[in-house]
FIPADO-21918 format. One record per residue (C-alpha): residue number from 1; x, y, z. Coordinates in nm, 2 decimals. Example, Ala and Ser with C-alpha at 12.3 -4.5 7.8 and 13.67 -1.06 7.14 Angstrom:
1 / 1.23 / -0.45 / 0.78
2 / 1.37 / -0.11 / 0.71
END
This chain:
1 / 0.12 / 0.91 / -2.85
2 / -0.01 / 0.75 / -2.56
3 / -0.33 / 0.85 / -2.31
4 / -0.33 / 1.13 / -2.14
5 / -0.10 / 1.30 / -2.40
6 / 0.22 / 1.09 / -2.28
7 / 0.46 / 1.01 / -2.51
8 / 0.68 / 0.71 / -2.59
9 / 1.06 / 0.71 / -2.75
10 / 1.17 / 0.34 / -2.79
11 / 1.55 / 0.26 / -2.84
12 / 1.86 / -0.01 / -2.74
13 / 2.13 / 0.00 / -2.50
14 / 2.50 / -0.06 / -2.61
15 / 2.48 / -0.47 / -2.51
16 / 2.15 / -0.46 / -2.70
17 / 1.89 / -0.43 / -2.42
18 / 1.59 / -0.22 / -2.44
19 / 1.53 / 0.07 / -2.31
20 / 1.21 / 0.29 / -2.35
21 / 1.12 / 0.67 / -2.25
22 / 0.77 / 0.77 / -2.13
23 / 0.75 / 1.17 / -2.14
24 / 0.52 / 1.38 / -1.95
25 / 0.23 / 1.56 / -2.13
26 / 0.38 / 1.86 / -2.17
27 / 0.75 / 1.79 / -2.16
28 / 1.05 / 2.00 / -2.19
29 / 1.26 / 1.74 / -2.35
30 / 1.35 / 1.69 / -2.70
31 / 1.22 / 1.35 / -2.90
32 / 1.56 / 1.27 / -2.96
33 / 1.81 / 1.12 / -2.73
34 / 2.15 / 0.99 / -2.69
35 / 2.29 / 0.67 / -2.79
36 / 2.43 / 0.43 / -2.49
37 / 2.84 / 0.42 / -2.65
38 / 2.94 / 0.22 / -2.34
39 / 3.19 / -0.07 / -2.38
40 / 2.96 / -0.31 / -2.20
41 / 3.02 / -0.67 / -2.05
42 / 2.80 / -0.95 / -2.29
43 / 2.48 / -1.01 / -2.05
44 / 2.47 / -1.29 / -1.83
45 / 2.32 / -1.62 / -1.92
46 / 1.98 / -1.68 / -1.82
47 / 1.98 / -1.85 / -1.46
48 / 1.82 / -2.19 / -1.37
49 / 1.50 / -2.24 / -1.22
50 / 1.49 / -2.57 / -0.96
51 / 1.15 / -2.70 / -0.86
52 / 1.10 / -2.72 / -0.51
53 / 0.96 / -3.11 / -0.46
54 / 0.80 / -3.00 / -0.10
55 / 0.57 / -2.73 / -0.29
56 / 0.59 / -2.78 / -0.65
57 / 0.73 / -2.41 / -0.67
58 / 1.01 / -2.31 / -0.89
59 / 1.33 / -2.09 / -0.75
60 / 1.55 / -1.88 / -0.99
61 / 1.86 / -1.94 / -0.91
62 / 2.04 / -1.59 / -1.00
63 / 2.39 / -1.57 / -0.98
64 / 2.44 / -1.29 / -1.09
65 / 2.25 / -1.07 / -0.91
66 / 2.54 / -1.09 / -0.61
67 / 2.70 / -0.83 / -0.82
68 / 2.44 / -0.56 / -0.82
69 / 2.54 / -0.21 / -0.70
70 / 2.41 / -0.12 / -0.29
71 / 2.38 / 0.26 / -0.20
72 / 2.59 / 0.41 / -0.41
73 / 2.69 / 0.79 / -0.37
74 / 2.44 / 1.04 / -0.52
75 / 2.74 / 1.12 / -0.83
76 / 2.76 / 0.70 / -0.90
77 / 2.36 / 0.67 / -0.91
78 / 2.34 / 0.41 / -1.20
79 / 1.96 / 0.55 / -1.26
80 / 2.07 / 0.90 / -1.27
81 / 2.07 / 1.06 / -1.64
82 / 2.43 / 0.98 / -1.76
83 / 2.70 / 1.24 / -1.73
84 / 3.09 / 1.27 / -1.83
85 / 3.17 / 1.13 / -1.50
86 / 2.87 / 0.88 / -1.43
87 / 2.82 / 0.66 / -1.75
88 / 2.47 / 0.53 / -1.62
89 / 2.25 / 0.31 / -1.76
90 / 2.03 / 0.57 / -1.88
91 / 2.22 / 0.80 / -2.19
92 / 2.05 / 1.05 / -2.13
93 / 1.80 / 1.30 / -2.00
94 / 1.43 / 1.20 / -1.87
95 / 1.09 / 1.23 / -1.72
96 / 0.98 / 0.86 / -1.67
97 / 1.26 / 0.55 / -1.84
98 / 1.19 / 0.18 / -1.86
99 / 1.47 / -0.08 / -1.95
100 / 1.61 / -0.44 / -1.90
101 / 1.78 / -0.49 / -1.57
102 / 2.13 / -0.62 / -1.67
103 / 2.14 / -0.87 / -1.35
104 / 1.78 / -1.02 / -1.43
105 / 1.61 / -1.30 / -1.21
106 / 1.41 / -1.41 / -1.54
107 / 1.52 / -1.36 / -1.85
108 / 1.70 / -1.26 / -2.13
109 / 1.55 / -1.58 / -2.31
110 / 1.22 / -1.60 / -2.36
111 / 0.98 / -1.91 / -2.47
112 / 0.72 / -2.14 / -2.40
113 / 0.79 / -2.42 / -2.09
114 / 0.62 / -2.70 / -1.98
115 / 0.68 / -2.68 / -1.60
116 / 0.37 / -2.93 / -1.47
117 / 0.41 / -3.24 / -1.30
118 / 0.70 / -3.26 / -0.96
119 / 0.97 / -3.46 / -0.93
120 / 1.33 / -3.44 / -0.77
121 / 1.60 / -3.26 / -0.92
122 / 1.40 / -3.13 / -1.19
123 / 1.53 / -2.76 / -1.42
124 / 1.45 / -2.55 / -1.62
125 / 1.58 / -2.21 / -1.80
126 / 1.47 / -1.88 / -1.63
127 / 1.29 / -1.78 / -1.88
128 / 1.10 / -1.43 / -1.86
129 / 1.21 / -1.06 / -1.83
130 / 1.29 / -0.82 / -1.56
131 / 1.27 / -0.47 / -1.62
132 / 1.34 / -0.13 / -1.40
133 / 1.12 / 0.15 / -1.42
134 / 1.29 / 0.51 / -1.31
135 / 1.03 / 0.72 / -1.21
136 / 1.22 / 1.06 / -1.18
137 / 1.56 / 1.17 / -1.26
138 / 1.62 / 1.32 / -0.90
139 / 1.87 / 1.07 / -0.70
140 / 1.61 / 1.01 / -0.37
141 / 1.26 / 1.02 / -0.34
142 / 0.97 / 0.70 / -0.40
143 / 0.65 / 0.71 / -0.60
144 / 0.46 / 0.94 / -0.30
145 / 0.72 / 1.26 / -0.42
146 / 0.62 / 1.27 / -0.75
147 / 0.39 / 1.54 / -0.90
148 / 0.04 / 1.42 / -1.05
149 / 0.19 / 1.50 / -1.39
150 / 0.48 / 1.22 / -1.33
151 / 0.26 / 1.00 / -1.15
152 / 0.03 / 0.97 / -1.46
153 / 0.30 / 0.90 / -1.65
154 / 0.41 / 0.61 / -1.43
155 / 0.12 / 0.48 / -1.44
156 / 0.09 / 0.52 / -1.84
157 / 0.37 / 0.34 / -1.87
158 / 0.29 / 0.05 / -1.63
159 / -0.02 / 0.01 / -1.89
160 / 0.23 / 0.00 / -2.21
161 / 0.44 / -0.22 / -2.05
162 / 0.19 / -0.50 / -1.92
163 / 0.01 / -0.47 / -2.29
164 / 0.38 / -0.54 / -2.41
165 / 0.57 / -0.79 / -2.18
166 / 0.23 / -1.00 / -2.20
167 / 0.26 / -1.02 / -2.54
168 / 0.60 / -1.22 / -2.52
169 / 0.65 / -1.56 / -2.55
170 / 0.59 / -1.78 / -2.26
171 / 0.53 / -1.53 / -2.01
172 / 0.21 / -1.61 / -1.79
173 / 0.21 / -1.29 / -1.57
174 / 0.31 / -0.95 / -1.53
175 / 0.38 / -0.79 / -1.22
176 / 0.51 / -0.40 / -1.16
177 / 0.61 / -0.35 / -0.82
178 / 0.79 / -0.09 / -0.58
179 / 1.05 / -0.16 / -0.26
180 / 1.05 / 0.12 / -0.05
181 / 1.34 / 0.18 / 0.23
182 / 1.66 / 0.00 / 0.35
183 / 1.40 / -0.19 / 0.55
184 / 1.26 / -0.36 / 0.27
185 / 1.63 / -0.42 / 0.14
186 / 1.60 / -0.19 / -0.10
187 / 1.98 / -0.11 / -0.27
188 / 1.94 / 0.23 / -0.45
189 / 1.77 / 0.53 / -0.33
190 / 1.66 / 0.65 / -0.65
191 / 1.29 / 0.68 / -0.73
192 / 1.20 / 0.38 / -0.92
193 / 1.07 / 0.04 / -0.90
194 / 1.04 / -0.33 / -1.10
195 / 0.83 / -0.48 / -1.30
196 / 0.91 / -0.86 / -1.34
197 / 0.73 / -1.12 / -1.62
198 / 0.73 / -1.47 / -1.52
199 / 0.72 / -1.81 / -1.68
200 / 0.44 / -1.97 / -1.48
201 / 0.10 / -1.84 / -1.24
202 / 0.32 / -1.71 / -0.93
203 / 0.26 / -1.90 / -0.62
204 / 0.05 / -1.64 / -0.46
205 / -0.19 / -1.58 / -0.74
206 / -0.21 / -1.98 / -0.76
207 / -0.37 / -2.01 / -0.44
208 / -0.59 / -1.71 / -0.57
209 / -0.73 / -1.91 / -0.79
210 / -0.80 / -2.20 / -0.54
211 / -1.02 / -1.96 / -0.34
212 / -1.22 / -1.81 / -0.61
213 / -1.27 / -2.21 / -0.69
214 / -1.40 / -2.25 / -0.36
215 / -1.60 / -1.91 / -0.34
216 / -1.76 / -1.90 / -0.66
217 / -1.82 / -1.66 / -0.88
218 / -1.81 / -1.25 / -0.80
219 / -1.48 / -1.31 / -0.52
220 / -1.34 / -0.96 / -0.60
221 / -1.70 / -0.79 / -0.61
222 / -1.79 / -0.91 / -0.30
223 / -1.45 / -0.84 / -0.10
224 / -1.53 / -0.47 / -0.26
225 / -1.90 / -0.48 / -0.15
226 / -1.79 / -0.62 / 0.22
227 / -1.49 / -0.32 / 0.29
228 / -1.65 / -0.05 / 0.14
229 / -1.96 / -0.11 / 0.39
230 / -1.64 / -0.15 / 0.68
231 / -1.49 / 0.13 / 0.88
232 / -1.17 / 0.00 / 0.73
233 / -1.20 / 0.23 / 0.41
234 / -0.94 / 0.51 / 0.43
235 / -1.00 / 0.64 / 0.10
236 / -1.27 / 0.61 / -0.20
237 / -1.30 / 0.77 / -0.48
238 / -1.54 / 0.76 / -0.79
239 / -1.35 / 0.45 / -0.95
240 / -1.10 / 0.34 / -0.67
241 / -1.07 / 0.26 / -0.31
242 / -0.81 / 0.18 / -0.08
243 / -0.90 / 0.00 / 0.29
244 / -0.69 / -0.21 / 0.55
245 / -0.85 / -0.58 / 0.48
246 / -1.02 / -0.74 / 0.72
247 / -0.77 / -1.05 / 0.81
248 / -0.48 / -0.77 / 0.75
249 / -0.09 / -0.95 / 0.81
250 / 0.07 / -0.65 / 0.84
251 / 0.10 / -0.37 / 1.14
252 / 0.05 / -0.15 / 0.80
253 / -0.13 / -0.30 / 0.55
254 / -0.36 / -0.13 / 0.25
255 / -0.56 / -0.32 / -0.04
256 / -0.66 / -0.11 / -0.33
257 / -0.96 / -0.19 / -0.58
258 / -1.14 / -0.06 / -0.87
259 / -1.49 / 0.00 / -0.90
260 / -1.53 / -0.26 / -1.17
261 / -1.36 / -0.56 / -1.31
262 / -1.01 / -0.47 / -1.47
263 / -0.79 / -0.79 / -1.49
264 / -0.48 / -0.57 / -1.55
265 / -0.34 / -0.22 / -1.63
266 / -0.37 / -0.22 / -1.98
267 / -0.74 / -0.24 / -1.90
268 / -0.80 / 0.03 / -1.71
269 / -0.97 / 0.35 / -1.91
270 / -0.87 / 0.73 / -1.95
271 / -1.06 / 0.81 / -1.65
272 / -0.92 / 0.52 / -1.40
273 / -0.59 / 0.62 / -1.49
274 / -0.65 / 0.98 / -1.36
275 / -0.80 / 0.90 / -1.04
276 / -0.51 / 0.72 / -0.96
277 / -0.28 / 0.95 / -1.02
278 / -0.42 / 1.13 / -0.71
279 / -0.56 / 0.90 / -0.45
280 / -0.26 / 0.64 / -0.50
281 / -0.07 / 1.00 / -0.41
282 / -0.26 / 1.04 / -0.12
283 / -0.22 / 0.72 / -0.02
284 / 0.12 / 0.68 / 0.02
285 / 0.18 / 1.04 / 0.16
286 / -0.05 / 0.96 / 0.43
287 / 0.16 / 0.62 / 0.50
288 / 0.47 / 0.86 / 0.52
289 / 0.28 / 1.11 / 0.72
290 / 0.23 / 0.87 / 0.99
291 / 0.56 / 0.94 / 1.14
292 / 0.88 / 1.19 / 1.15
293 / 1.10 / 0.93 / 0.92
294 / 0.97 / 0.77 / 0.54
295 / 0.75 / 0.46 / 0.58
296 / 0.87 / 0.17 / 0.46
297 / 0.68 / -0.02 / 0.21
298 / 0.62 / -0.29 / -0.08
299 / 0.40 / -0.19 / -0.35
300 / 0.28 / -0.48 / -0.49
301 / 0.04 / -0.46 / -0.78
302 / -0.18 / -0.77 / -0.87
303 / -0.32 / -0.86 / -1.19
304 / -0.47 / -1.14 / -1.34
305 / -0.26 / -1.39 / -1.57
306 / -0.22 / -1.32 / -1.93
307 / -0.38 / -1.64 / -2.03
308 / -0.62 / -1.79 / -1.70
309 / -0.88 / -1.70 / -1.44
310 / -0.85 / -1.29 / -1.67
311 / -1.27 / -1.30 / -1.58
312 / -1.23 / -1.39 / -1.23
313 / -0.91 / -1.21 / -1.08
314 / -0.92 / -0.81 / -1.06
315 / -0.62 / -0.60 / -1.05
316 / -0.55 / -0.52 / -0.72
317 / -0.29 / -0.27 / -0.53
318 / -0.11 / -0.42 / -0.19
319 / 0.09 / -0.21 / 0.01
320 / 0.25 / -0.36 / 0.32
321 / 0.52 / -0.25 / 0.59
322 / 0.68 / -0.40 / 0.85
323 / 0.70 / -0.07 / 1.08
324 / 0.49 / -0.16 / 1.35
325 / 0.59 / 0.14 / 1.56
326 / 0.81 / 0.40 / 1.48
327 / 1.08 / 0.24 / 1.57
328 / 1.05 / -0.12 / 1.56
329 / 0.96 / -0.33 / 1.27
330 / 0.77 / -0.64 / 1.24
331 / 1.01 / -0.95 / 1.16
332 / 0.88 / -1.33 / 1.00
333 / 0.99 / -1.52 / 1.27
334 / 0.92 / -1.89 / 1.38
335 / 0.52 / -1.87 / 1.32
336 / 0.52 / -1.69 / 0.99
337 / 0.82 / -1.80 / 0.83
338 / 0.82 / -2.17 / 0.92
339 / 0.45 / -2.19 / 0.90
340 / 0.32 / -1.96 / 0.72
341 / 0.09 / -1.89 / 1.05
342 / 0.04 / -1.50 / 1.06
343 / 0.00 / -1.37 / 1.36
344 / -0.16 / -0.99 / 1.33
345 / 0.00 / -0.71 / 1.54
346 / -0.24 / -0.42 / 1.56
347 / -0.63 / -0.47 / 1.48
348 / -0.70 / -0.32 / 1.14
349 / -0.97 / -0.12 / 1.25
350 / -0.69 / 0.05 / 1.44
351 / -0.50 / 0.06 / 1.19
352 / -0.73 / 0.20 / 0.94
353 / -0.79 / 0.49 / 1.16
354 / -0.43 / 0.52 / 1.21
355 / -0.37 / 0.59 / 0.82
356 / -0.69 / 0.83 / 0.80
357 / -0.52 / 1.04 / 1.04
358 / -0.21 / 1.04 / 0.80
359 / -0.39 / 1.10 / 0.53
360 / -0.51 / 1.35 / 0.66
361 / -0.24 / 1.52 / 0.79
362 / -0.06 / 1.48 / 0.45
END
C-alpha cells in the first residue's frame, strides 16, 4: 500500500519487461491480472550515445524508435487495456499502468559510465531506462481530464517510480514528463506520458548548476520569494504555486514550485501530494480553457540529480506551448535554434493575466 491508500501490483511482460499497476484508492479492480501471452520480438539492443565535441553533450542514437506506432485508430490503441482483437501492451484492465517502452532512447542495459573528458568520435552504450506511464484507460484525453482521484494516483506513482528508477545502476536523473497535442509531435492520443532515467546530469540541469554556482546559496527560495511578490502568480496554494517567470520563452509558459525544498517526488509529503492533485488540475484546464481547441503543451517536471547539487536544486514543474494565438504557433527559427537567442512573444505579465482568465473560466 502506498499513500493516499493507492495500491501497487508489480508484474512482467511476455519479452520480460516490466510493467507495474498503480490502482486508485477505492478501486473496482481485482489484485489480480492477466498475464502478457504475446509472441513478442526479442527487444532491441541498447542504442549508442555519440558525444557531441562542439558541446561536450551526448546524443542517443535510437534506431529503433523509427518504428514506433503514429495515431493509430481508437480499436489499435497500443495503451488501451488489451482485447481479443487489440493485443496491447497492457494485458489487462486499469486505473493508472507504468512499463518499459519497447523502442527505448536509454536503456534496456543499465550500469555505471564514465562519460567525462571530450574528444572526437568518442561512444558509449545508452545506458538508462525509458518508461511510459498510462494515466487512464480511455483512448483520448491528457492529464487535465482526469478526476482528482486518478490524478493522485499519477502522481503516487511518479513518486514510486523516481524512489525506484534512482535506485538503479548508473542512472544520474530521473525525469517524468508529458507531450501534449500533434503540435508537440505527440504520436498517440491516449492519456499518458514518459518518464525517462538518464546516464549523466542532462544538459539543461547542468547549466542549472552553473547558475546556482554563480548565485549562491538559496537560488530556488529566492526565485519563489521574487514571483510570489509579482503579478505573474496565477495560482498559489498552501504548499504550491504556479506563475509565468519573469524572463518567460514561451507565448505560454508556467513554472510551478513548492513551498519548501523537495529535490524530487519521492520527497514530497502526504499533504503536497494532495494539493497537487487539484491546483496542477486547475492549471492545465485553465491552459485549455484559453481557447475553443486543447492547448498544446510539454509538461516537464524538474528534479534534482540522484547523486549532486540534491540541497541546492528544487523540484520544479515547466509547462510550455508554442500556441502563440489561437491559431498560429511559435516556431525555433534562426535566433533560437541556431543561437539559442530567445526572443519572447507576448510580455508575461500579459500572459499571466491571460491564464487567470482561463483559470478562471475553467
Amino acid at each position: 500500500m502506498l499513500m493516499g491508500g493507492i495500491t501497487k501490483h508489480e508484474t512482467t511482460m511476455a519479452d520480460g519487461r516490466d510493467l507495474v499497476y498503480y490502482d486508485d484508492a477505492g478501486t473496482t479492480l481485482p489484485p489480480t491480472r492477466s498475464a502478457d501471452t504475446r509472441q513478442l520480438e526479442p527487444r532491441p539492443p541498447t542504442a549508442t550515445m555519440r558525444q557531441d565535441p562542439l558541446t561536450g553533450e551526448w546524443i542517443s542514437i535510437a534506431a529503433s524508435r523509427q518504428n514506433r506506432v503514429f495515431l493509430p485508430p481508437a480499436d489499435l490503441d497500443p495503451l488501451a487495456p488489451a482485447s481479443r482483437d487489440n493485443p496491447s501492451e497492457v494485458p489487462d484492465d486499469y486505473d493508472v499502468v507504468v512499463f518499459e517502452n519497447r523502442s527505448p532512447s536509454f536503456g534496456p542495459e543499465l550500469g555505471e559510465l564514465d562519460l567525462s573528458g571530450l574528444g572526437l568520435g568518442r561512444t558509449a552504450p545508452s545506458h538508462g531506462r525509458c518508461e511510459v506511464i498510462c494515466f487512464s484507460p480511455e483512448h483520448e484525453g491528457s492529464f487535465g481530464s482526469l478526476s482528482q482521484s486518478r490524478a493522485r494516483t499519477v502522481i503516487e506513482a511518479w513518486a514510486d517510480r523516481t524512489e525506484f528508477l534512482g535506485s538503479l545502476p548508473g542512472i544520474q536523473q530521473v525525469f517524468p514528463f508529458e507531450n501534449r497535442g500533434q503540435e508537440i509531435g505527440v504520436t498517440l492520443l491516449h492519456p499518458h506520458g514518459q518518464i525517462y532515467s538518464y546516464p549523466y546530469v542532462t544538459p539543461r540541469t547542468t547549466r542549472l548548476i552553473e547558475s546556482i554556482n554563480a548565485f549562491g546559496p538559496g537560488l530556488f527560495q529566492s526565485i519563489l520569494d521574487f514571483e510570489r511578490a509579482s503579478e505573474r502568480v496565477v495560482l498559489a496554494g498552501e504548499h504550491w504555486t504556479a506563475y509565468v517567470p519573469f524572463a518567460a520563452r514561451w507565448p505560454l509558459e508556467v513554472h510551478m514550485l513548492p513551498h519548501r525544498h523537495i529535490p524530487d517526488f519521492a520527497a514530497t509529503s502526504p499533504e503536497e501530494r494532495d494539493e497537487l492533485s487539484h491546483v496542477y488540475l486547475r492549471l492545465l484546464r485553465g491552459l485549455d480553457a484559453l481557447y475553443d481547441t486543447p492547448t498544446p503543451y510539454i509538461a516537464a517536471w524538474h528534479q534534482a540529480p540522484v547523486t549532486v547539487a540534491r540541497g541546492d536544486i528544487r523540484l520544479m514543474l515547466q509547462v510550455t506551448s508554442p500556441r502563440r494565438a489561437e491559431s498560429k504557433l511559435k516556431y525555433l527559427a534562426g535566433s533560437e535554434s541556431a543561437m539559442g537567442a530567445w526572443i519572447g512573444d507576448i510580455p508575461p505579465e500579459h500572459a499571466a493575466e491571460f491564464i487567470r482568465e482561463g483559470i478562471a473560466k475553467a
